[in-house]
C-alpha positions, 0 to 999 in steps of 0.5 A, a space after each residue: 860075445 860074437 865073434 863074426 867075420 868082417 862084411 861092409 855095411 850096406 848103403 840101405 842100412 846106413 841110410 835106413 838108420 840114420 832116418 830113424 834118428 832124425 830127431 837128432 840134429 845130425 851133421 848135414 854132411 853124415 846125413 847126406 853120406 848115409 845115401 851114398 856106399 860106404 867110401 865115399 861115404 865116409 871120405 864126404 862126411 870127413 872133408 872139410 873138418 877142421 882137423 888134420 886129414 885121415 892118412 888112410 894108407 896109413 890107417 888101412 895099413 896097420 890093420 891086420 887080419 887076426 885069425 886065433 884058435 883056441 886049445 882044445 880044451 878052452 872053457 871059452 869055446 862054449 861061448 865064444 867058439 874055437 875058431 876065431 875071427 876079427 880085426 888088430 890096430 898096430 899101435 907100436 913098434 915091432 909088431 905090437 897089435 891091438 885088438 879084443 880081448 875075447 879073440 885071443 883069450 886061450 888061443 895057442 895058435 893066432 895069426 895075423 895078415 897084413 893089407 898086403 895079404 901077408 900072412 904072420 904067426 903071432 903071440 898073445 902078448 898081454 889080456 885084461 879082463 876089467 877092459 876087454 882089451 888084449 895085445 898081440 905081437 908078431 913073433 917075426 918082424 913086421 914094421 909099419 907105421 902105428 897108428 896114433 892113439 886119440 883122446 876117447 875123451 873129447 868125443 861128443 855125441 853126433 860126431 862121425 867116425 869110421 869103423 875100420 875093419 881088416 878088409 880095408 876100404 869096403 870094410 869101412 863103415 860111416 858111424 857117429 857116436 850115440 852116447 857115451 855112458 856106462 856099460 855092464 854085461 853078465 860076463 862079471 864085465 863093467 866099464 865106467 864108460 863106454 862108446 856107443 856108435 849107430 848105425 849098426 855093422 857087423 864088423 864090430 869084433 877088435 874094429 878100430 874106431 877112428 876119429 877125424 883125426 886119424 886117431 883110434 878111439 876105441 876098439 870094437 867088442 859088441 852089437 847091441 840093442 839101445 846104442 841110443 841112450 834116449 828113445 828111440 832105442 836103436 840098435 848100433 855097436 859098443 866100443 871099449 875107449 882107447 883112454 882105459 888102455 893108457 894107465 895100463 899099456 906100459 905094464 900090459 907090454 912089460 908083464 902082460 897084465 894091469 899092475 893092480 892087483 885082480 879083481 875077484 871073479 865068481 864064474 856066473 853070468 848074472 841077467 836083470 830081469 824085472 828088477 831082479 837077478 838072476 843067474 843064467 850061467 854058471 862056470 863049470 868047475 868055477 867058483 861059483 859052481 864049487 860054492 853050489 850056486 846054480 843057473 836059475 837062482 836070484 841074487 839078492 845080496 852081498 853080504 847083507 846089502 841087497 843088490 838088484 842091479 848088475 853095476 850094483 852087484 860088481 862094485 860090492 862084490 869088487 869092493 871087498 878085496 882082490 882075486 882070493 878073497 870069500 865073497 859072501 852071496 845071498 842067493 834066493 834057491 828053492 824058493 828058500 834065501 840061502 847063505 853062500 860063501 864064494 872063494 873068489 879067484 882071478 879070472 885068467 886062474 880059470 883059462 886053459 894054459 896056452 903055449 904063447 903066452 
């Protein structure tokens, strides 16, 4: 899971993008603001919609810069380093900041600078596993103006969006959905829909997506290869929908996680390959790892039921109870079937203790 710094999309790209995708019937307004820098850009692609205008200083003022480092023991430093990088949405009052999950997991030393180039300490206020999101919070009082959060749902495909980085203006980049579909990734990681925007930028980690509205509708998590649900596949950035944040926000703020009750975690990265799957990463010290499961291994079922697919493997797995429960895996190792019996746990059991939390 990346976590860059923010840099402007160049005009080439944009308009190099959107030319592979003529296919599509494109808005003639983000078709011509491809070939012009981002800003203006963006300002042409959003005038005349029938929406309410963008309050840009509004949007621009309740990004924040957040800079987060981890403990120095933290298990996700190994793939997500110690120092971390990207951008928050203030979403609430006092202080409440928006952003990636993967930025703050572990971190016992984050802060946040405002556009004015103000710089506050922050805590790590609440993190959700099965969403991706986290919520900080300044331990100082920084009152701005939230920007509102939108309806992800009624986003349809081709519609223009920006993706708002920390940076402000030249950290905007002109986008348009490619599709919304479902997601999964080998990080035990599910969404039942994700938002998938083209062209690609690099300002991807806890980037506001924002609608023509001025609503946020989704938050940054990922560059990926097949944004394009049909060929051509292009390459573009997934977003985690601001409606998966809703039936959870109250508990988030209240008890810094969802009510529902964890779902198991094994500690293994799983990869399709040729329709098969197989483990690629293995958890030290996790449960997997304890259970003697190992990187190379194949995956072929859950108890009894074959599995072959990652969504088919995280729905039984997550079907048989919460965090705790004994995950019975068939796993091909040594060119031998064997029978594994994995103690499942919830996934936070698994991260260093952090002082802000």
């Amino acid at each position: 899971m990346p976590d860059s710094p923010m840099s402007s999309l160049p005009a080439a790209l944009a308009a190099l993008a959107l030319a592979a995708f003529v296919a599509l019937p494109v808005h003639a307004a983000v078709a011509d603001a491809a070939k012009s820098e981002p800003p203006a850009a963006a300002k042409r692609a959003f005038d005349g919609a029938d929406e309410d205008s963008i309050d840009a200083e509004r949007l621009y003022g309740a990004l924040v810069r957040v800079n987060a480092v981890a403990v120095p023991n933290a298990r996700s430093s190994a793939t997500l380093g110690r120092e971390r990088e990207g951008t928050g949405t203030v979403i609430g009052k006092d202080g409440l900041i928006l952003t990636i999950g993967y930025l703050i997991v572990e971190a016992d030393d984050i802060k946040v600078t405002d556009a004015r180039g103000r710089t506050y300490p922050a805590r790590v206020l609440a993190y959700d596993h099965a969403t991706g999101l986290g919520l900080l919070k300044t331990s100082v009082p920084f009152n701005v103006p939230p920007v509102p959060l939108g309806n992800s749902a009624k986003l349809e495909d081709r519609e223009p969006v920006l993706v708002a980085g920390w940076g402000g203006i030249p950290d905007t980049a002109l986008a348009y959905v490619a599709s919304r579909r479902p997601f999964s990734a080998n990080w035990e990681y599910m969404l039942d829909e994700a938002i998938f925007t083209v062209p690609a930028t690099t300002g991807w980690s806890g980037a506001a997506l924002v609608d023509r509205r001025g609503t946020i509708v989704g938050v940054g998590s990922l560059v990926v290869r097949d944004a394009t649900a049909e060929d051509p596949k292009l390459p573009g950035n997934m977003f985690v929908p601001i409606d998966a944040l809703k039936p959870i926000l109250e508990d988030m703020v209240k008890t810094g996680r969802r009510k529902e009750t964890p779902r198991p975690w094994l500690g293994l990265a799983a990869d399709e390959v040729q329709g098969r799957l197989i483990v690629t990463r293995v958890s030290p010290d996790g449960p997997a790892d304890a259970a003697g499961v190992k990187a190379g291994d194949i995956i072929v079922g859950v108890g009894r039921e074959p599995v072959r697919t990652q969504a088919e493997f995280y729905r039984k797995v997550w079907g048989r109870g919460s965090a705790g429960a004994e995950i019975p895996l068939r796993v091909l190792q040594d060119l031998e079937v064997h029978d594994v019996r994995i103690k499942s746990i919830d996934r936070v059991d698994y991260f260093r203790q952090v002082t802000t939390y």
